[in-house]
Each structure stands twice: as structure tokens, then as C-alpha cells.
C-alpha positions in Angstrom: -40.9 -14.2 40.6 -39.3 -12.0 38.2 -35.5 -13.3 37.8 -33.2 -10.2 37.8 -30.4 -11.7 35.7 -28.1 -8.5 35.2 -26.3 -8.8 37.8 -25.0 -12.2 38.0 -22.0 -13.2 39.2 -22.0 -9.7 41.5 -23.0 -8.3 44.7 -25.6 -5.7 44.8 -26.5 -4.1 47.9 -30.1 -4.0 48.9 -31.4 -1.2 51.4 -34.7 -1.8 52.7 -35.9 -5.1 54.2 -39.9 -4.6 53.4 -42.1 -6.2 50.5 -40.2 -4.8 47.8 -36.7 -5.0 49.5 -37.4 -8.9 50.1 -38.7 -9.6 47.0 -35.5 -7.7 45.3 -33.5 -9.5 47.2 -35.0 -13.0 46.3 -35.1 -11.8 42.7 -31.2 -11.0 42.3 -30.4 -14.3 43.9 -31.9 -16.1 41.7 -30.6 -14.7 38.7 -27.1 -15.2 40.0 -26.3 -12.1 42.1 -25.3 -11.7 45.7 -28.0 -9.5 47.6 -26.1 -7.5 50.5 -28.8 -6.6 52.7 -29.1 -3.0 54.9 -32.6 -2.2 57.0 -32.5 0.5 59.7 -34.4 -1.6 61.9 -33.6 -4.6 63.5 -36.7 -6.5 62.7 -35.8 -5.5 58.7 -32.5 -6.5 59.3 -33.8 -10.0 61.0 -36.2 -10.6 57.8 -33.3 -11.0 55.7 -31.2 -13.0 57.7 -33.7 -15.1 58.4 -34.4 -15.5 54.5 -30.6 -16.1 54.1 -29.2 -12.6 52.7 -25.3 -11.5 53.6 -26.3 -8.8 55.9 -24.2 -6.0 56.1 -24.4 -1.8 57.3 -24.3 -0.3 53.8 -24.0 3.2 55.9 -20.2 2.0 56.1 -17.5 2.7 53.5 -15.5 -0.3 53.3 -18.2 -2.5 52.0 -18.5 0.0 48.7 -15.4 -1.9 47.0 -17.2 -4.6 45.5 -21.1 -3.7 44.9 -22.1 -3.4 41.6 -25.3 -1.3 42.4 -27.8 -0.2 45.1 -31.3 -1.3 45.0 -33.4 1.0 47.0 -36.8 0.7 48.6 -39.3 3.1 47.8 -40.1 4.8 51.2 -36.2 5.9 51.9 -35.1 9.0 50.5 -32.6 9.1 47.9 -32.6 12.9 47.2 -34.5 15.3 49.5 -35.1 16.2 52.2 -31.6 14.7 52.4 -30.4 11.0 51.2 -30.2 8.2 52.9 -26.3 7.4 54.2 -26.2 4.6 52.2 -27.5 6.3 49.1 -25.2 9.1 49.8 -22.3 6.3 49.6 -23.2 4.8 46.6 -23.5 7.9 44.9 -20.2 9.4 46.0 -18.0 6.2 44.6 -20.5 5.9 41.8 -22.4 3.2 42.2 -25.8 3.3 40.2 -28.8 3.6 42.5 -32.0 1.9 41.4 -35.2 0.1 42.5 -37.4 -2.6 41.5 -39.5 -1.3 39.6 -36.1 0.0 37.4 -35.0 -4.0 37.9 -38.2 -5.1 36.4 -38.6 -3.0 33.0 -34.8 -4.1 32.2 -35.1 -7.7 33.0 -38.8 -7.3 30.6 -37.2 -5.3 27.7 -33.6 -7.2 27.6 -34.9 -10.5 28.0 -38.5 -10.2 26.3 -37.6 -13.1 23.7 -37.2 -15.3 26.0 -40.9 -14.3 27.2 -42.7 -15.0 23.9 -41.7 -18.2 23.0 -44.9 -19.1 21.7 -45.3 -16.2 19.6 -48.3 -15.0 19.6 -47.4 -11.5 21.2 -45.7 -9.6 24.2 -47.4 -9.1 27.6 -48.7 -5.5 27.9 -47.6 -3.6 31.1 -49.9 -0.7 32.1 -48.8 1.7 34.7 -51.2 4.1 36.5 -49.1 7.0 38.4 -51.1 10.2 39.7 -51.4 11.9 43.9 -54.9 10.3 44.3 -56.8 7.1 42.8 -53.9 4.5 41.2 -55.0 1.8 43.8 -59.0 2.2 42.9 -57.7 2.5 38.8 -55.5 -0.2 38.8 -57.4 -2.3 41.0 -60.3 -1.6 38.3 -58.2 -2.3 35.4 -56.8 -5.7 36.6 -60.4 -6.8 37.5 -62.0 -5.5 34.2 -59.3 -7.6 32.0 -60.0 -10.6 33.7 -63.8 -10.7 33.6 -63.0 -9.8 30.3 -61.1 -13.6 30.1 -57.9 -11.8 29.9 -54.9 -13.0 31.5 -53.6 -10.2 34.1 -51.4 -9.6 37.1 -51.6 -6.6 39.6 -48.6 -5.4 41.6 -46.0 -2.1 42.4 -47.5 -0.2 45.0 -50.4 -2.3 45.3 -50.6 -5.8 46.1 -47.5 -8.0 45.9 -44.1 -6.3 44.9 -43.5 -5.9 41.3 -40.7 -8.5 41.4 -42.7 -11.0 43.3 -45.1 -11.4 40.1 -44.6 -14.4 38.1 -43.2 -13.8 34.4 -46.0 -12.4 32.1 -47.3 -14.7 29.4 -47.6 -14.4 25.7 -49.7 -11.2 25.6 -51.0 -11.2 29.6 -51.7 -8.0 31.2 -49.3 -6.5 33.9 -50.7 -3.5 35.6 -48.7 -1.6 37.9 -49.6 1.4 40.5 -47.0 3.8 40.5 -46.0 5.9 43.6 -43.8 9.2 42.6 -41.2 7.3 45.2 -40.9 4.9 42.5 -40.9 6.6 39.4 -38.2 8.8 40.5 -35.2 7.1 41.3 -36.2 3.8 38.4 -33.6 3.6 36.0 -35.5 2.0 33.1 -39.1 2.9 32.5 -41.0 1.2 29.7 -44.7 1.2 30.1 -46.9 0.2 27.3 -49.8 2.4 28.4 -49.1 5.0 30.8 -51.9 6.8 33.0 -51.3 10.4 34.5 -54.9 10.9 36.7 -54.6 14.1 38.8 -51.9 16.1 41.1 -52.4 17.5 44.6 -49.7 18.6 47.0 -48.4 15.2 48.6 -44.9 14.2 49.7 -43.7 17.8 48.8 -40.6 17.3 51.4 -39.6 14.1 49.3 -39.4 16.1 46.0 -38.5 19.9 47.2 -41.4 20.9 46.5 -44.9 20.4 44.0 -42.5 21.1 41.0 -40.2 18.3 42.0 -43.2 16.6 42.7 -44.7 16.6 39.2 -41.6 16.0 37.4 -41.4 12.7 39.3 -44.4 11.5 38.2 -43.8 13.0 34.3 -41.2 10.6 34.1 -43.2 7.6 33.3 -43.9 9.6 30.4 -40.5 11.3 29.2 -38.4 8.3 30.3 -41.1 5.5 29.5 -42.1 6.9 26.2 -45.3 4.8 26.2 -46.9 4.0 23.4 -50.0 5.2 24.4 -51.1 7.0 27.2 -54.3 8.2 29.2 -54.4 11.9 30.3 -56.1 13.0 33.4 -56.8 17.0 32.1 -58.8 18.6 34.8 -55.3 20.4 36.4 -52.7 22.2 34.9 -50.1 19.8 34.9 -52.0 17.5 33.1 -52.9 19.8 30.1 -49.2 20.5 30.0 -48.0 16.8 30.3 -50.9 16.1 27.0 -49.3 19.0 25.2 -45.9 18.0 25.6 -46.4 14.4 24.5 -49.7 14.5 22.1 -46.9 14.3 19.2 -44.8 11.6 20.2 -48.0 9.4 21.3 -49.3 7.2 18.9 -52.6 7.2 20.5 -53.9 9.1 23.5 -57.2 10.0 25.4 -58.1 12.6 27.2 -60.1 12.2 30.7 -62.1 14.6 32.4 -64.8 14.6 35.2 -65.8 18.0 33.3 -66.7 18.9 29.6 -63.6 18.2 27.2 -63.8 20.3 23.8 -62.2 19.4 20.8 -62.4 16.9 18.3 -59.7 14.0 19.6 -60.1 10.8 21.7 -61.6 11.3 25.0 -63.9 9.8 27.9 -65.5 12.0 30.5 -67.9 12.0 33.2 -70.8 14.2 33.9 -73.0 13.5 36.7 -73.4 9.3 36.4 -72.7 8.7 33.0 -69.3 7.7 31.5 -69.2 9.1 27.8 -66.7 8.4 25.4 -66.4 10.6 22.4 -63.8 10.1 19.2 -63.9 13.1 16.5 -66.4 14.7 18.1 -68.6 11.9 18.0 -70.1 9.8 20.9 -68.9 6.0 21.0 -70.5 5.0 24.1 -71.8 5.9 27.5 -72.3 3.9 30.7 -74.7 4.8 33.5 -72.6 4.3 36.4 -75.2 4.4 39.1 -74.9 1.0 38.3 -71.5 0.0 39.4 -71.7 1.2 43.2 -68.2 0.7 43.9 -67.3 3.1 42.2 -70.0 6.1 43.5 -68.6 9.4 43.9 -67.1 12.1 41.6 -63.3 10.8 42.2 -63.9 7.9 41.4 -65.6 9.1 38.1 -62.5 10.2 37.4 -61.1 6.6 38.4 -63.6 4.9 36.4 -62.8 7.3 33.3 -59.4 5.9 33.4 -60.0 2.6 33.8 -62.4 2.6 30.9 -59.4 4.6 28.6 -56.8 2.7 29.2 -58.9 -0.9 28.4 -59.7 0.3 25.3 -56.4 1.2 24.3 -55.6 -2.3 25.7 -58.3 -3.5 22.9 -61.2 -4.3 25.0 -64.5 -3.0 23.9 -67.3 -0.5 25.7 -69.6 -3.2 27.1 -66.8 -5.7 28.2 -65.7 -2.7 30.2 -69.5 -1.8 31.4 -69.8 -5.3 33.0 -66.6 -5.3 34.4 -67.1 -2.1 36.1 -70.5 -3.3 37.5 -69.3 -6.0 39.0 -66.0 -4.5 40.9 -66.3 -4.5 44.3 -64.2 -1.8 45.1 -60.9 -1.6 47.8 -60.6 -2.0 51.4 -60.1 1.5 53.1 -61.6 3.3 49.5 -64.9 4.5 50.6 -65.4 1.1 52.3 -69.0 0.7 53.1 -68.5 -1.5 56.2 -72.5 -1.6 58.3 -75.4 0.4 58.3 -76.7 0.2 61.7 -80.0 1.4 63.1 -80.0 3.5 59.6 -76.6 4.8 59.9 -74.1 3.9 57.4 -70.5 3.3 58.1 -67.9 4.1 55.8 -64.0 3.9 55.9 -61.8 5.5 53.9 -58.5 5.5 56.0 -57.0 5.6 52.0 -57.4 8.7 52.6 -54.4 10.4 53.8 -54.7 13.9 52.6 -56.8 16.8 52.5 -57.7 16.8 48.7 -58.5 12.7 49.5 -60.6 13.4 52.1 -62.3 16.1 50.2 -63.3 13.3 47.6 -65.2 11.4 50.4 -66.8 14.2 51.9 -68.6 14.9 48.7 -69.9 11.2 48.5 -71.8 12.1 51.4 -74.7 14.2 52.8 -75.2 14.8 56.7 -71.5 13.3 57.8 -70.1 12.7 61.4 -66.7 12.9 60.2 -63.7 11.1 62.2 -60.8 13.1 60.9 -56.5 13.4 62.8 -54.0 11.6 62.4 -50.3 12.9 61.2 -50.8 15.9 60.0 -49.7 16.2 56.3 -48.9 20.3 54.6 -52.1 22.6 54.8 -54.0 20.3 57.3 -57.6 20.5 56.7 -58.1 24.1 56.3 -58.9 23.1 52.1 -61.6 21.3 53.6 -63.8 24.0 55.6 -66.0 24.7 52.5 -67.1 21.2 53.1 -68.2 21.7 56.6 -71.8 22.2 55.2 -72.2 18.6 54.7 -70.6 17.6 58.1 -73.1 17.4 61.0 -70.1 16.9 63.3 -66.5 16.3 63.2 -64.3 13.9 65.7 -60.8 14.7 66.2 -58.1 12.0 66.7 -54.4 11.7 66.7 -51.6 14.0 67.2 -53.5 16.4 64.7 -56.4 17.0 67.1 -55.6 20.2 68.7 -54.3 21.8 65.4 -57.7 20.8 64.1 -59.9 22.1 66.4 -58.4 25.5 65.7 -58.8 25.1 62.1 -62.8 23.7 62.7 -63.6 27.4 64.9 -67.0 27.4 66.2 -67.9 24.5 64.0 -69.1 21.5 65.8 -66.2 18.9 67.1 -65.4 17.0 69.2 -61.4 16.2 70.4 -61.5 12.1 71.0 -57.6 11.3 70.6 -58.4 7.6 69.7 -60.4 6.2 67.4 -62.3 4.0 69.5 -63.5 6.8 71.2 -64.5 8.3 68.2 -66.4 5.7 66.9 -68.1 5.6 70.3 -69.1 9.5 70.6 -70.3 9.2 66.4 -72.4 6.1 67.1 -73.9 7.6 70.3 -75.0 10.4 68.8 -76.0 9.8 65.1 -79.0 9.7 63.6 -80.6 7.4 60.7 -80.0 8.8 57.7 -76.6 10.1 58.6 -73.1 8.8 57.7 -69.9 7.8 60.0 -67.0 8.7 57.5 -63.2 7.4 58.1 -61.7 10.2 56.1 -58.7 11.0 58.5 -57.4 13.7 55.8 -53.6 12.6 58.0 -51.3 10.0 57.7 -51.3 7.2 60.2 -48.0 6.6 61.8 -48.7 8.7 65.2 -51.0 5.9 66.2 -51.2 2.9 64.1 -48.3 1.1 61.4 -50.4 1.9 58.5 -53.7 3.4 56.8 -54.7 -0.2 56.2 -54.3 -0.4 60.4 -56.0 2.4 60.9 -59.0 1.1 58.6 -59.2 -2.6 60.1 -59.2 -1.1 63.4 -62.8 1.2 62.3 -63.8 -2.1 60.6 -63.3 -4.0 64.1 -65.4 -1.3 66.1 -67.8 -1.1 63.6 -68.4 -4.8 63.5 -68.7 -5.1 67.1 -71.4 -2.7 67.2 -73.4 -4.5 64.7 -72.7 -7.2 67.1 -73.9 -5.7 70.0 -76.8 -3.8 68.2 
């Protein structure tokens, strides 16, 4: 665990009983502090009694006398579309508001001596922020560094909780995902290598909007000041976030799944080849039809990243070439789960939105799609250019009517559940074809998560291997 030692000898309240909460919690205890612990549910609440917080309603004012700060989990607002109670407490009687990932890059930069006591270097943190791909990235980059025989850790919005690492060795790796929740409201950002990959409308109502959005996630960069930093270019916002910080960089590559002119550091992708270019001149290039985790043009873009960010971490071209071969890839990421009577099923229950669903549609030709869910802003209207590729679509969730009047004369099928979906797709499919899990939706109307969602496809896809 990382002990969070700036608070000893006070109380801090603590809102939010989940992965990062708890392992907040557990951090500010050990370095001294008093956790007082809020959840909005009673099972939260019960997590941290049973762990041994103070439990207390931080939505009530007489317990604001004595807390030094609030930490705050990353899924309750702080800002829009309106702050949380507690928030809104802390904030009126001044209290500073933070979260772990703030917690962590404090405890790291104050106390980094104590770190390096053998001398031979600090550990390198590299944070990957962007709307679609940090899992697959990060994922990549913690699995290329260690085939490489480096030491690294993986945490933040994947894996454990950022706090719940261990302290970094003399130069280990940390690599963190970044969600915009977290960049926002962190007090203290400090990256050593900061990746910006794309930006598509997501969470608009959390940051008023896709300006609010963006800024969120450009804080890594204007708070962080990394040293160096990987650029995804291919959007507006990512030409303007190279142009604002190419001079206050000391190095910096470019990435692109298109054609990047110029003359400085870059890696792109055209078709299945990886190219890196400096000064105009090519380094290296990796055929990726040889890493098949990582197939389709997103995660091109992915792979691009991962590749950039190594080598400004000191590995070189064909370290990173075998490391990307042998990745298997992420649960729920264009999870190839069976192939069945020569249909192949594939879950990607990752993703959530329209622009992550369009990803997975393009890995594909002839498609039974299983799409619904929670609706998220725009639906899947971005997606009807697609429909050329789709043989049929099945409608789920609390989405499906909305859906079907997006889909027109185009053929669907409403199934409300995913078992039913998976049912109708199998029965009718044809070798060749491709059962795709892209529910373009969030998952809450009828599972806890999008990794429930996916387990549950795996489940029905396993019994009818079973049963073929």
C-alpha cells in the first residue's frame, strides 16, 4: 500500500466506500490519520465498518469542525451536474477536496527520498488519460515492460486502486489509467510520461459539456507538467493540446492512425504496420498482423501509444515488437470468447459508447450485432453508416425501443435480455459470421457493471459450446 502520511495526526473524511474509497481509507490510517467514512449505500457504509473506519454522514454539518480534508471517489460528482452534499459542505467551510490519485502523486513527490534509498534512480509513473482505449494502452504498456524484464505495477482505473499498489522501487514502472473523473478534481498531478489518445463525447453531464470535458483530461498535462508526453493527433483537441505544450516538453511524439507530416518524433499506423519515424526518417516498423490482440484500427491507435510511450521510457523497437506479440489482450476488449459451428463470438461489453462501438464494428465483416443497454448522449444514430457490415442487429435493455426507431427498416430484432439475444443470434447465424457484444450503452439498467454484462455473454457463450 501506498502510506498517505500528510495527514497524520487528523481526521479526513472519506466519501465513497468502493475500491478506491477502501483503499484511501486503509492508506490514511496507516500513515497516522483518522479516515471518517460516508457511502450512500448501506452496503458501502457496512464495508467500512466492517474494515474498522469511524463511520459518520458527512451530508451533516456538525461533523465539518474537525476534518482536515475530503477524499472523494471518482464516480460522485464534485461539480456538475450538481455536487455531491458532502462535497458541497466541504467546499462551503473550506475544506480541500481531493482523491487518490491527488493522495498518491503528493505522498510520491514529498516523500520520493525515502523511495530511492538505493540510488540508482526514481520509479517512472506513466499515465494514459483519453474517452476510449487507456485500459487496452496501459494494459499493453505494463505487459510490454515486463517482458521487457522491467519491474512494473498497473493500477487507477484499472486494476487495483492506485493506493492499494505497493511503493515503487528504485526506477520500477507505475502505469496508471486515468478517467477524466480523476484527473479533475486531483490536487497534485505529476506524471513522468503523460498520454492524451483520442476524445469523443462521454460523460458530458459530469463536465457541462465536451469543453469541460476536455479540459479535464488536459490537466494531466497543464497541472502534471510531464516531462514527456505522447500525443494522440487525429482530433482537434489533440493538435491543440501538442501545440500548446510542444515547448515546454522536453520530448514528445506524435501518434496517428493516419499520415503525420513533418519532420519531428512520431509513430503511426497505416493498415497493419506500426511505423516510427524521427526527422523525417523511418526508425522502425512492426507488422502487427502479428500481435492479434491487438487487431482492429483502434487499437492501432492503442498499439501506437503503447509503442511511444516505451520508448520514451527507454525501451527499444524490438523489445516492444515482442511484447506486443505476446499480449493477450483484455476481458470485455474485443474478447474473442468461441467460434462455434464457424461462427465467432466476440465481446466487447467495454464498449459503452457509440464511437466504442464503432471501433468494433469495423473489426468485423457480416456482424449480428447485440447492441442496448443505458442509453448514453446521441444513441447509436453515429453508427448507421455501419449498418452495411451488420447482417442483423439485437436490441436489449432499456435502450431497445429508442433503437429500433433509430435502426428504420434495417433488420432487428427487440430481445430485452441478453440471453435472449444470444439465443435469436446463435439460431440464426451463419459460418462465416460474427456475434458482436458491442452494447454502444452503459450497463446499469440490467447488470452492476460492463464487466457483468460481459461475463454474463461469456457464460451463454460457453454453454453453447457446451451444448454444441
Amino acid at each position: 500500500m501506498i502510506v498517505i502520511r500528510a495527514y497524520a495526526g487528523q481526521r479526513v473524511g472519506v466519501l465513497g466506500m468502493g475500491r478506491s474509497g477502501l483503499a484511501a481509507a486503509a492508506a490514511l490510517q496507516a500513515g497516522g490519520a483518522t479516515p471518517v467514512c460516508w457511502d450512500d449505500g448501506e452496503a458501502g457504509r457496512a464495508s467500512a465498518s466492517d474494515a474498522g473506519f469511524e463511520v459518520e454522514d458527512l451530508t451533516r454539518e456538525r461533523i465539518w469542525n474537525d476534518l482536515a480534508a475530503l477524499i472523494v471517489s471518482p464516480g460522485i460528482p464534485h461539480l456538475y451536474p450538481a455536487p455531491h452534499k458532502a462535497v458541497a459542505r466541504a467546499m462551503g467551510v473550506g475544506v480541500p477536496v481531493d482523491n487518490d490519485i491527488g493522495l498518491f502523486f503528493r505522498e510520491i513527490v514529498e516523500w520520493e527520498p525515502g523511495l530511492d534509498d538505493d540510488g540508482d534512480g526514481d520509479p517512472l509513473v506513466i499515465c494514459v488519460t483519453g474517452s476510449n482505449g487507456k485500459s487496452t494502452t496501459s494494459a499493453l504498456i505494463h505487459h510490454i515492460m515486463r517482458e521487457s524484464g522491467r519491474s512494473a505495477q498497473l493500477g487507477g482505473n484499472i486494476g487495483v486502486g492506485v493506493l492499494a499498489l505497493e511503493y515503487p522501487a528504485s526506477r520500477e514502472m507505475i502505469v496508471l489509467e486515468l478517467s477524466s473523473y480523476q484527473t479533475d478534481l486531483a490536487r497534485r498531478l505529476a506524471p513522468d510520461i503523460a498520454v492524451f489518445l483520442n476524445l469523443s463525447d462521454d460523460h458530458l453531464d459530469r463536465h457541462a459539456g465536451r469543453g469541460g470535458y476536455f479540459a479535464a483530461k488536459q490537466r494531466l498535462f497543464d497541472i502534471g507538467a510531464p516531462d514527456h508526453a505522447v500525443i494522440g493527433v487525429d482530433e482537434a483537441e489533440g493538435r491543440y493540446l501538442h501545440d500548446r505544450i510542444v515547448e515546454s516538453t522536453d520530448k514528445m511524439i506524435r501518434i496517428s492512425t493516419a499520415n503525420i507530416p513533418g519532420e519531428g518524433w512520431s509513430v503511426s499506423m497505416k493498415k497493419a504496420f506500426l511505423t516510427e519515424r524521427q526527422g523525417g526518417k523511418q526508425i522502425a516498423a512492426i507488422d502487427l498482423r502479428e500481435a492479434p490482440a491487438l487487431r482492429g484500427a483502434h487499437n492501432g491507435q492503442n498499439a501506437c501509444a503503447a509503442y511511444a510511450a516505451c520508448r520514451l521510457a527507454g525501451l527499444g523497437p524490438k523489445q516492444i515488437e515482442a511484447g506486443m506479440r505476446s499480449f493477450a489482450g483484455l476481458p470485455h476488449r474485443l474478447e474473442r470468447i468461441a467460434q462455434i459451428g464457424g461462427v465467432t463470438y466476440v465481446n466487447d461489453s467495454k464498449a459503452t459508447n457509440a464511437d466504442a462501438a464503432e471501433k468494433a464494428l469495423l473489426a468485423y465483416d457480416d456482424i449480428r450485432w447485440i447492441v442496448g443497454g443505458e442509453a448514453k448522449a446521441g444513441g447509436i444514430e453515429p453508427l448507421l453508416p455501419l449498418l452495411d457490415r451488420v447482417k442483423k442487429t439485437y436490441l436489449i435493455g432499456a435502450a431497445q425501443d429508442a433503437f429500433a426507431g433509430t435502426l428504420g427498416d434495417a433488420p432487428h430484432a427487440k430481445c430485452e435480455t441478453l440471453v435472449a439475444a444470444v439465443a435469436l443470434a446463435a439460431s440464426e447465424a451463419q459460418e462465416g459470421e460474427t456475434i458482436l457484444l458491442a452494447p454502444a450503452c452503459a450497463s446499469f439498467d440490467q447488470f452492476d457493471s460492463f464487466e457483468a454484462r460481459g461475463d454474463a455473454f461469456r457464460e451463454l457463450v460457453e454453454n453453447l459450446e457446451r451444448n454444441a
